[in-house]
Jmol script that loads the backbone (N, CA, C; Angstrom):
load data "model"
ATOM      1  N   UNK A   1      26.385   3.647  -5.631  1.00  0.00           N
ATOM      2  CA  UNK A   1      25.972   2.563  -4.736  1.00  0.00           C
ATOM      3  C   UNK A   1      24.543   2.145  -5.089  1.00  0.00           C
ATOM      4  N   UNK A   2      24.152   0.934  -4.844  1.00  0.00           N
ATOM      5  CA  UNK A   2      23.398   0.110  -5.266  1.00  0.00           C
ATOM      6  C   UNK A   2      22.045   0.455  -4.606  1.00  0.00           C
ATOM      7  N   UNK A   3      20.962   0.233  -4.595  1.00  0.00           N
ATOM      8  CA  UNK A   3      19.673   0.441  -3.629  1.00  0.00           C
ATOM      9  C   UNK A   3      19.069  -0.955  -3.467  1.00  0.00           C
ATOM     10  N   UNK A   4      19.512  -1.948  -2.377  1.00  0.00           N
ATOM     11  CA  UNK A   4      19.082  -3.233  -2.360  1.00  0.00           C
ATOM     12  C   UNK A   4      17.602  -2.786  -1.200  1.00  0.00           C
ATOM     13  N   UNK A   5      16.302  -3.814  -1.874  1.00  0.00           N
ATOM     14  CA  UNK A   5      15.208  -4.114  -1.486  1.00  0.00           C
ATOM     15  C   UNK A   5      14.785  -4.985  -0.453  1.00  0.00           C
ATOM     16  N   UNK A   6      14.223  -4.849   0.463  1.00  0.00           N
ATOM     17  CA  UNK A   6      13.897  -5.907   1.185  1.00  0.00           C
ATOM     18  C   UNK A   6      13.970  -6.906   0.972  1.00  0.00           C
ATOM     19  N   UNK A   7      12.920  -7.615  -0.279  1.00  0.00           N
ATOM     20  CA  UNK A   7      13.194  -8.224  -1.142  1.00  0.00           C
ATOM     21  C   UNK A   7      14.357  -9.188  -1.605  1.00  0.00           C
ATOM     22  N   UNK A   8      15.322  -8.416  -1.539  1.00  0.00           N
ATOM     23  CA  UNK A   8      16.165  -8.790  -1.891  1.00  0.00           C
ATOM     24  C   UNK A   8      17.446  -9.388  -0.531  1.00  0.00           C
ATOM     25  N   UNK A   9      17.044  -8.609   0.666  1.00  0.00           N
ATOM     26  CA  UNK A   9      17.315  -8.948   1.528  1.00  0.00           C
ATOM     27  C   UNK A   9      16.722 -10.116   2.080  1.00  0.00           C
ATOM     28  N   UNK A  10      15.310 -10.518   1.954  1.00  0.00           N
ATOM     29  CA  UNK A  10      14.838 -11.216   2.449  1.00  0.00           C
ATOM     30  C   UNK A  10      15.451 -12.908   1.807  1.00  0.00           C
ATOM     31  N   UNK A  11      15.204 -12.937  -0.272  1.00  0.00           N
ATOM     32  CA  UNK A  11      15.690 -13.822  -0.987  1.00  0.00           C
ATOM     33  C   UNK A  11      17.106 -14.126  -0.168  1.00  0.00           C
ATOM     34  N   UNK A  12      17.752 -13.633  -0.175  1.00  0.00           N
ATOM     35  CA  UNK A  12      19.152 -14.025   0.631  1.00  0.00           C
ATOM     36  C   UNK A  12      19.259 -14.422   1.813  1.00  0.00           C
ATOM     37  N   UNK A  13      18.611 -14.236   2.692  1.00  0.00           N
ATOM     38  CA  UNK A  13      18.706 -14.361   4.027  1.00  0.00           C
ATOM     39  C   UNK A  13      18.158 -15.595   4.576  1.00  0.00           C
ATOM     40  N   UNK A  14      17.279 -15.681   3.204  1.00  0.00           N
ATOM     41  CA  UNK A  14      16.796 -17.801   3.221  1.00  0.00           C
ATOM     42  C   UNK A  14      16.956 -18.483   2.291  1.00  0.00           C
ATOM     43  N   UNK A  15      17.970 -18.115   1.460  1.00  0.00           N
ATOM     44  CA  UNK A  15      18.498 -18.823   0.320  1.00  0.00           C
ATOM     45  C   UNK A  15      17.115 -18.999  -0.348  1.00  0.00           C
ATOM     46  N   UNK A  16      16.512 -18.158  -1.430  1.00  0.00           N
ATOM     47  CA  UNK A  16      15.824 -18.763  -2.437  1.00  0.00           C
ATOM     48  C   UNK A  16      16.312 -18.246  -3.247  1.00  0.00           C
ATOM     49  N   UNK A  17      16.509 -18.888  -4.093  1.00  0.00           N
ATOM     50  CA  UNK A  17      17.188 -18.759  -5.631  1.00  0.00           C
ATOM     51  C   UNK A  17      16.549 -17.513  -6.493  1.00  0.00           C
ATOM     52  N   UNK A  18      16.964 -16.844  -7.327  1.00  0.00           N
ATOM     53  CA  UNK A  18      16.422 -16.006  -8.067  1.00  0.00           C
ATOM     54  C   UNK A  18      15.849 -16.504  -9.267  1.00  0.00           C
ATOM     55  N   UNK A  19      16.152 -17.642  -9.727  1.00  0.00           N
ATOM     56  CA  UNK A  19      15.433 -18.271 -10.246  1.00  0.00           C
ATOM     57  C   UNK A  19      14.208 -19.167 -10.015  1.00  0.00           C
ATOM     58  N   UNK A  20      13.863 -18.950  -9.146  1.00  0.00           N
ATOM     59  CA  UNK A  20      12.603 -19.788  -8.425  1.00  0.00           C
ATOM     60  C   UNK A  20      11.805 -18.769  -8.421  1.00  0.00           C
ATOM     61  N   UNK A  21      12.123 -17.956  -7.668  1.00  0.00           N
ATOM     62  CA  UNK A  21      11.779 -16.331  -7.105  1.00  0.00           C
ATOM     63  C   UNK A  21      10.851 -15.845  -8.779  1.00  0.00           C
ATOM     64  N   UNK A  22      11.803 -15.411  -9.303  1.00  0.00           N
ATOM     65  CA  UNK A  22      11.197 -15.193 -10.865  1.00  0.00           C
ATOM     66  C   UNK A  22      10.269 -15.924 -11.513  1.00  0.00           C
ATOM     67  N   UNK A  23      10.930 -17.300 -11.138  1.00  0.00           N
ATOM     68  CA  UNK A  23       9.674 -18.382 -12.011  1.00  0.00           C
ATOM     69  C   UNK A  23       7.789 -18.259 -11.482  1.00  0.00           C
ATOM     70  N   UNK A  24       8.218 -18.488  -9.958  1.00  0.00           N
ATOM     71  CA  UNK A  24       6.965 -18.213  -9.372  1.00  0.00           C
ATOM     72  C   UNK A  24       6.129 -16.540  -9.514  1.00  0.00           C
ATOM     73  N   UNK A  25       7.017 -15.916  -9.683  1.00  0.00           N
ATOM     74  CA  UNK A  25       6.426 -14.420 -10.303  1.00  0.00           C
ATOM     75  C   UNK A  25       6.007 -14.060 -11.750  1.00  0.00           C
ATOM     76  N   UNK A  26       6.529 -15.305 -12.438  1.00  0.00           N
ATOM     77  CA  UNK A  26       6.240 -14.947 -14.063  1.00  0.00           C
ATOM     78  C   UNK A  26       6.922 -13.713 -14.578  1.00  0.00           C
ATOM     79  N   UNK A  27       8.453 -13.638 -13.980  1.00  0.00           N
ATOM     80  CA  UNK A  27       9.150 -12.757 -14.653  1.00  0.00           C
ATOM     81  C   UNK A  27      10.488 -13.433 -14.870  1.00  0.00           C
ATOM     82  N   UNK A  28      11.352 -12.723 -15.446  1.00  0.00           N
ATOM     83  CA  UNK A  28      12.686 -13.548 -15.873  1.00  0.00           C
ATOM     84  C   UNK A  28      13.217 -13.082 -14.657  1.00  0.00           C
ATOM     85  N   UNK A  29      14.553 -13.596 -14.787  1.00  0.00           N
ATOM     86  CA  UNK A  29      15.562 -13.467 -13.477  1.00  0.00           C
ATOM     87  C   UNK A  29      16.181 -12.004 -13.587  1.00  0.00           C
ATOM     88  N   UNK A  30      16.631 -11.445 -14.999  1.00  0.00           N
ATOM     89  CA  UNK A  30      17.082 -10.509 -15.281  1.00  0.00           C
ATOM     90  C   UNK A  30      16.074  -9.353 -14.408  1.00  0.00           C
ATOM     91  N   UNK A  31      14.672  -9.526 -14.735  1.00  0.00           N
ATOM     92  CA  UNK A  31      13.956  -8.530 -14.363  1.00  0.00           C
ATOM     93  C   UNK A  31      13.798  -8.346 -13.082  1.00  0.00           C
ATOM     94  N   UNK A  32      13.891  -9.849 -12.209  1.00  0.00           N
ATOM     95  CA  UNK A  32      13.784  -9.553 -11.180  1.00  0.00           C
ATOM     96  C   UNK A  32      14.650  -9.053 -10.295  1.00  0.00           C
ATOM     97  N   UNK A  33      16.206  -9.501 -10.846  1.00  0.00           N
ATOM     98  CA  UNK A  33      17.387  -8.953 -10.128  1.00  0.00           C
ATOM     99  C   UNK A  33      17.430  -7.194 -10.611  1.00  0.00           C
ATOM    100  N   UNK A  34      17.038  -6.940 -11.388  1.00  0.00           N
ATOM    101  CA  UNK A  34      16.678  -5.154 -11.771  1.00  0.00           C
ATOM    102  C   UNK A  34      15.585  -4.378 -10.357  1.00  0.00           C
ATOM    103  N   UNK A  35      14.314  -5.588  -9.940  1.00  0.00           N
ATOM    104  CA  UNK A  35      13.486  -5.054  -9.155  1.00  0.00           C
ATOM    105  C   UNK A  35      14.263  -4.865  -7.804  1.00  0.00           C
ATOM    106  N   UNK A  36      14.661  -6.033  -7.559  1.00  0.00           N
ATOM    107  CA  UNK A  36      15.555  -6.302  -6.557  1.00  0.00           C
ATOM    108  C   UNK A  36      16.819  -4.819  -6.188  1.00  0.00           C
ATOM    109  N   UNK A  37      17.095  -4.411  -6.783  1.00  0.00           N
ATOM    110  CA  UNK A  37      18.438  -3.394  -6.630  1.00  0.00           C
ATOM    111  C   UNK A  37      17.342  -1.893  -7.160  1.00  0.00           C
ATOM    112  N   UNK A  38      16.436  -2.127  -6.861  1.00  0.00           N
ATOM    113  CA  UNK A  38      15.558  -0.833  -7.300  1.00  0.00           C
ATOM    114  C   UNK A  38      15.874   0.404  -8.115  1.00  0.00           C
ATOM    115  N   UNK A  39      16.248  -0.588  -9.302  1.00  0.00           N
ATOM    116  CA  UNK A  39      16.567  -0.233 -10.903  1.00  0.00           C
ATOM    117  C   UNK A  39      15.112   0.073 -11.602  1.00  0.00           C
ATOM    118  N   UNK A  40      13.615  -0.712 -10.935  1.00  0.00           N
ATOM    119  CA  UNK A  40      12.609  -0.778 -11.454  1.00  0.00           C
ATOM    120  C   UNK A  40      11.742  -0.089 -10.454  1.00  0.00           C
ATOM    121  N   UNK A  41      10.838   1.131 -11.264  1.00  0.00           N
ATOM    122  CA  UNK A  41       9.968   1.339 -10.111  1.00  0.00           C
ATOM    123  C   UNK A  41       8.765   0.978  -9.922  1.00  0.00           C
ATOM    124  N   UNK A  42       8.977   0.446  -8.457  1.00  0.00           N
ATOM    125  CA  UNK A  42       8.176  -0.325  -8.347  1.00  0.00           C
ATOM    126  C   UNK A  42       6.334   0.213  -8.258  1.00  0.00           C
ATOM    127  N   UNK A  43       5.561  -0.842  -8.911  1.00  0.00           N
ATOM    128  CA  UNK A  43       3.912  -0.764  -8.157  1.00  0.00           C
ATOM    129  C   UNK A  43       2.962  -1.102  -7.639  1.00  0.00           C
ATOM    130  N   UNK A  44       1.838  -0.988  -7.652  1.00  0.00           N
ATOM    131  CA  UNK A  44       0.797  -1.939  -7.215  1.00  0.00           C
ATOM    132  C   UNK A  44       1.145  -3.605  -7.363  1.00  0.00           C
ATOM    133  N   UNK A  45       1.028  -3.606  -9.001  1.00  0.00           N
ATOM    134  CA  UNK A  45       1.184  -4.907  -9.275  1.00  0.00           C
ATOM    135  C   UNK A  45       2.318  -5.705  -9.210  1.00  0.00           C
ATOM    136  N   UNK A  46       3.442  -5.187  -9.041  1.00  0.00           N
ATOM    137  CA  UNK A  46       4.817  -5.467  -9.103  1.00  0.00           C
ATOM    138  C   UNK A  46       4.804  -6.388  -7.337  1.00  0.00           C
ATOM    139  N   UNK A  47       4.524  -5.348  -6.690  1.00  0.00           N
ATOM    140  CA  UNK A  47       4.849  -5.320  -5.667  1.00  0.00           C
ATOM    141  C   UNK A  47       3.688  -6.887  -5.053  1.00  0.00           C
ATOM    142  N   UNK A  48       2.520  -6.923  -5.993  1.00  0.00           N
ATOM    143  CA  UNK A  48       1.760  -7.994  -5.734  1.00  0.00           C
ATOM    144  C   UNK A  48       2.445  -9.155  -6.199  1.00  0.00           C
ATOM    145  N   UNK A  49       3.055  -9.118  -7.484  1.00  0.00           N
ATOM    146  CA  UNK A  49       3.543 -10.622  -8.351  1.00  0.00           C
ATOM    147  C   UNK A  49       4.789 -10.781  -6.625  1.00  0.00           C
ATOM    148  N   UNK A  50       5.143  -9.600  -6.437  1.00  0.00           N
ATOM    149  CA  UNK A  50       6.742 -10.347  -5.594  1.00  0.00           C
ATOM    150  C   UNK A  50       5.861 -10.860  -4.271  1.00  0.00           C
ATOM    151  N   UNK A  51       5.068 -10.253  -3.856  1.00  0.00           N
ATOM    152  CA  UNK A  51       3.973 -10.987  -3.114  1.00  0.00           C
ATOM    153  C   UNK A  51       3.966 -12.314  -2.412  1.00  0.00           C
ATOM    154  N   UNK A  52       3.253 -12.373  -4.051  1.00  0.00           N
ATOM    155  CA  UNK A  52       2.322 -13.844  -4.443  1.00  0.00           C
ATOM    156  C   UNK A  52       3.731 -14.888  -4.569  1.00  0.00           C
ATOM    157  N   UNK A  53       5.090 -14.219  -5.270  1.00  0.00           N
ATOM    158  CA  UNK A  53       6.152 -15.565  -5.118  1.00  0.00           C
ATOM    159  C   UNK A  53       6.427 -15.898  -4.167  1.00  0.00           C
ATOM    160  N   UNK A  54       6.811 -15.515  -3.242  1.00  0.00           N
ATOM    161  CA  UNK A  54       7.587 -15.147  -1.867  1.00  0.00           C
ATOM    162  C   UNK A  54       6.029 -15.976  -1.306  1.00  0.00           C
ATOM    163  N   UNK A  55       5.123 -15.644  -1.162  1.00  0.00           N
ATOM    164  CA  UNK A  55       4.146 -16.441  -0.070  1.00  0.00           C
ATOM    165  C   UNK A  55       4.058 -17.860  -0.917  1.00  0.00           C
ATOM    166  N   UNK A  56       4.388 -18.275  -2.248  1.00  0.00           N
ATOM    167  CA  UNK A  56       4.348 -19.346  -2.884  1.00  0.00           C
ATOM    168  C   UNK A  56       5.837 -20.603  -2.117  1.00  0.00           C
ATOM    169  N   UNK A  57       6.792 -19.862  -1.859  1.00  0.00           N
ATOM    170  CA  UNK A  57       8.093 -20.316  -1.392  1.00  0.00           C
ATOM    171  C   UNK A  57       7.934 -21.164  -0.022  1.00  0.00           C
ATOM    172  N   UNK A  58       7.240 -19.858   0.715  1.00  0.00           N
ATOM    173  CA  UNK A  58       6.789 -19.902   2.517  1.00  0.00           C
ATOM    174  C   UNK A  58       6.021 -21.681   2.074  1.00  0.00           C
ATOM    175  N   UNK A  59       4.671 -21.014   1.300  1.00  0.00           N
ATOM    176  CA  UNK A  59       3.825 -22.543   1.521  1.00  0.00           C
ATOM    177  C   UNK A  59       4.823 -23.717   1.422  1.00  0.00           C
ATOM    178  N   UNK A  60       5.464 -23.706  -0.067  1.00  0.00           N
ATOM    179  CA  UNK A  60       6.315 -25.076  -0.276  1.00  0.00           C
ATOM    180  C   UNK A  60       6.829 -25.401   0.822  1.00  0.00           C
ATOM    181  N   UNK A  61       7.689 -24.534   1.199  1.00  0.00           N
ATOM    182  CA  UNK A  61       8.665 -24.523   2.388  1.00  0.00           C
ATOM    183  C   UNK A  61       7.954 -25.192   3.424  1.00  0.00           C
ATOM    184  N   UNK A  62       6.614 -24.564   4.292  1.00  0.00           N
ATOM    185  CA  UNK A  62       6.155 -25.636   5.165  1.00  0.00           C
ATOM    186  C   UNK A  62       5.821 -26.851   5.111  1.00  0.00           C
ATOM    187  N   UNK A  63       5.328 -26.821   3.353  1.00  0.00           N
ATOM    188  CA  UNK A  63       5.073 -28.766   3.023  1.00  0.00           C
ATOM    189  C   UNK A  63       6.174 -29.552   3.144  1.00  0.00           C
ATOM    190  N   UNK A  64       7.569 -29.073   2.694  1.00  0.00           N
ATOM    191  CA  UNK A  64       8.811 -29.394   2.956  1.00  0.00           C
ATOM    192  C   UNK A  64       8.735 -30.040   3.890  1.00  0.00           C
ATOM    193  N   UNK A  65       8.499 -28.933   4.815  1.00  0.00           N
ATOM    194  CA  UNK A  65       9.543 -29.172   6.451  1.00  0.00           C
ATOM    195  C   UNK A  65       8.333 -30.042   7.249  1.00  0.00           C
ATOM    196  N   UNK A  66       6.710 -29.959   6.389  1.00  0.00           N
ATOM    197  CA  UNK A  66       6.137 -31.139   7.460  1.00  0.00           C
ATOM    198  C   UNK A  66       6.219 -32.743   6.926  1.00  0.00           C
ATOM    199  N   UNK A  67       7.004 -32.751   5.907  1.00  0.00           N
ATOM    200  CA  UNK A  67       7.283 -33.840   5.567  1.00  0.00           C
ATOM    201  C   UNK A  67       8.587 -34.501   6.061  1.00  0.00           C
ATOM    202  N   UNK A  68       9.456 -33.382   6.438  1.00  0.00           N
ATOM    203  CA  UNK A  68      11.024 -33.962   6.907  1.00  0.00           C
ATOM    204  C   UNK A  68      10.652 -34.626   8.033  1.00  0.00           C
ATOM    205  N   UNK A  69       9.541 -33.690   8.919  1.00  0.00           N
ATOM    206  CA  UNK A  69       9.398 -33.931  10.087  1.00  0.00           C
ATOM    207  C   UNK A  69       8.874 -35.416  10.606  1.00  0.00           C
ATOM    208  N   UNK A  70       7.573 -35.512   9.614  1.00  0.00           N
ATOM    209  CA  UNK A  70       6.953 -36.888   9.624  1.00  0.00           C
ATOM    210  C   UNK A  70       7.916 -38.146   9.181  1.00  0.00           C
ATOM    211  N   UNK A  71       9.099 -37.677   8.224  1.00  0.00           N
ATOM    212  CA  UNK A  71       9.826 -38.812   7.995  1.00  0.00           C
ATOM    213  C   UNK A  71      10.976 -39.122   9.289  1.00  0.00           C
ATOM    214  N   UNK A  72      11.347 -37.736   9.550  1.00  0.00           N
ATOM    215  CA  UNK A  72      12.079 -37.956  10.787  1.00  0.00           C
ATOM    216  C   UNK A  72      11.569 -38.617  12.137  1.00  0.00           C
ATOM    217  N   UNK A  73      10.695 -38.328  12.634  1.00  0.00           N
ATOM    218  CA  UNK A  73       9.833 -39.080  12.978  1.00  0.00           C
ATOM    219  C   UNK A  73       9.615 -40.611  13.029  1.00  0.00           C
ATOM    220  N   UNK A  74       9.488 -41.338  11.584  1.00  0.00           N
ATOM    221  CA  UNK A  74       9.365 -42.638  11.362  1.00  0.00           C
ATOM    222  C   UNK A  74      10.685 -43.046  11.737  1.00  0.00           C
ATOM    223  N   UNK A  75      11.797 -42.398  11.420  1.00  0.00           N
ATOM    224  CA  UNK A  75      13.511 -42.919  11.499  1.00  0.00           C
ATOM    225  C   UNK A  75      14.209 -42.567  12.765  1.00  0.00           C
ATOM    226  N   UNK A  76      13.329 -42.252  13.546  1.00  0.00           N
ATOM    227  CA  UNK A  76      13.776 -41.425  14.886  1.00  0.00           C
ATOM    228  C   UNK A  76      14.198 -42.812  15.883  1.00  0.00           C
ATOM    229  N   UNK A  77      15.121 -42.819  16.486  1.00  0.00           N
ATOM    230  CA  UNK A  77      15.895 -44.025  16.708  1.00  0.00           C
ATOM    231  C   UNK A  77      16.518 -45.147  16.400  1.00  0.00           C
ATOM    232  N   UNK A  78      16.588 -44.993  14.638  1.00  0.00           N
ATOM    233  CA  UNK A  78      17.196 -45.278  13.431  1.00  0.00           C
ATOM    234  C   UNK A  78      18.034 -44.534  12.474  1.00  0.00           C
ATOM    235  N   UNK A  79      18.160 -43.556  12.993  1.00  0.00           N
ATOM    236  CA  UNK A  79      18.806 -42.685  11.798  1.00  0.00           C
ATOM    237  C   UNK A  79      20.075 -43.322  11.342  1.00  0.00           C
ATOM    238  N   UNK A  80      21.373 -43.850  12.429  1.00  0.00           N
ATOM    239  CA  UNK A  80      22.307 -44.375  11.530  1.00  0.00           C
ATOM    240  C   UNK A  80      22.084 -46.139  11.074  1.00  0.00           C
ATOM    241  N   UNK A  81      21.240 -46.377  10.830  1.00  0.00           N
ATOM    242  CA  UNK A  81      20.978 -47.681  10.573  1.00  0.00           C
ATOM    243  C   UNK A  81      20.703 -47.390   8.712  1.00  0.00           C
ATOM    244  N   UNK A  82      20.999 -48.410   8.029  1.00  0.00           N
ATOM    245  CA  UNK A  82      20.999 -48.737   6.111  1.00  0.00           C
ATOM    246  C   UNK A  82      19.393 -47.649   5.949  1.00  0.00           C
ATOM    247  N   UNK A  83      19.680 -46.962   5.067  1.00  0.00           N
ATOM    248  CA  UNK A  83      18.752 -47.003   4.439  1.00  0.00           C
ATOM    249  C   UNK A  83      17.198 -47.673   4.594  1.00  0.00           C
ATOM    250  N   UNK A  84      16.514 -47.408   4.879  1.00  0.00           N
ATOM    251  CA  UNK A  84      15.165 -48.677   4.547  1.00  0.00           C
ATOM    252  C   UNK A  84      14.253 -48.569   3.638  1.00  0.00           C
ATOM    253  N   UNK A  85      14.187 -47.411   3.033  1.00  0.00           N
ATOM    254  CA  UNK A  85      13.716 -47.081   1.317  1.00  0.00           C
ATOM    255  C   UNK A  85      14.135 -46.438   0.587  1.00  0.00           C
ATOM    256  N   UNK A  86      15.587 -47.138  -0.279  1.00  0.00           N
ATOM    257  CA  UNK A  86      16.413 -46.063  -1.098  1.00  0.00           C
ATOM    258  C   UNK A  86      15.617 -45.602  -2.218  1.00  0.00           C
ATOM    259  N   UNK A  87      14.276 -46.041  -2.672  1.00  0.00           N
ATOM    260  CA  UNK A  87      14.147 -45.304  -3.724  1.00  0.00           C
ATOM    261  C   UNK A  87      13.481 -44.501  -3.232  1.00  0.00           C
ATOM    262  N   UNK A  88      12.582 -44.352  -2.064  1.00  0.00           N
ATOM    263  CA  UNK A  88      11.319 -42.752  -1.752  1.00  0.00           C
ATOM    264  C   UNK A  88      12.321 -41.757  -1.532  1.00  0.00           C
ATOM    265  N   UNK A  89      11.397 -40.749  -1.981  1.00  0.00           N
ATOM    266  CA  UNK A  89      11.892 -39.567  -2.175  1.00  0.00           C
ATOM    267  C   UNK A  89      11.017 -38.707  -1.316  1.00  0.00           C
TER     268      UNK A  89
END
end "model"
wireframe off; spacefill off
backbone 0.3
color backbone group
């Protein structure tokens, strides 16, 4: 049986990709799905890179969601009405 990580509980439990996860850690996916099932032992620094991704995710994530908000917002008693800027993103 397997030894799954917080970590690894956590990546799942809010859908972030293991490839994001890795990218923002500067490790491959392979390595990180090894850290993840605590195949790798872990250290200081290990335990800092998974850190630093994971609080990199959180930030995006709130710029995300204060942008849905502000757009929702503008469309808020419009939502099923055309489009009104198909190209912004």
């Amino acid at each position: 049986m397997e030894n799954k990580t917080n970590l690894r509980a956590l990546r799942h439990r809010y859908h972030i990709s293991l490839a994001a996860l890795a990218a923002h850690a500067g490790l491959s996916k392979q390595y990180v799905s090894r850290v993840e099932l605590g195949e790798i032992a872990d250290t200081p620094l290990l335990e800092a890179q998974m850190a630093s991704a994971i609080e990199f995710v959180i930030a995006a994530r709130k710029t995300e969601l204060r942008s849905l908000e502000e757009n929702y917002m503008n469309y808020k008693g419009r939502l099923l009405r055309e489009e009104e800027h198909p190209n912004e993103q």
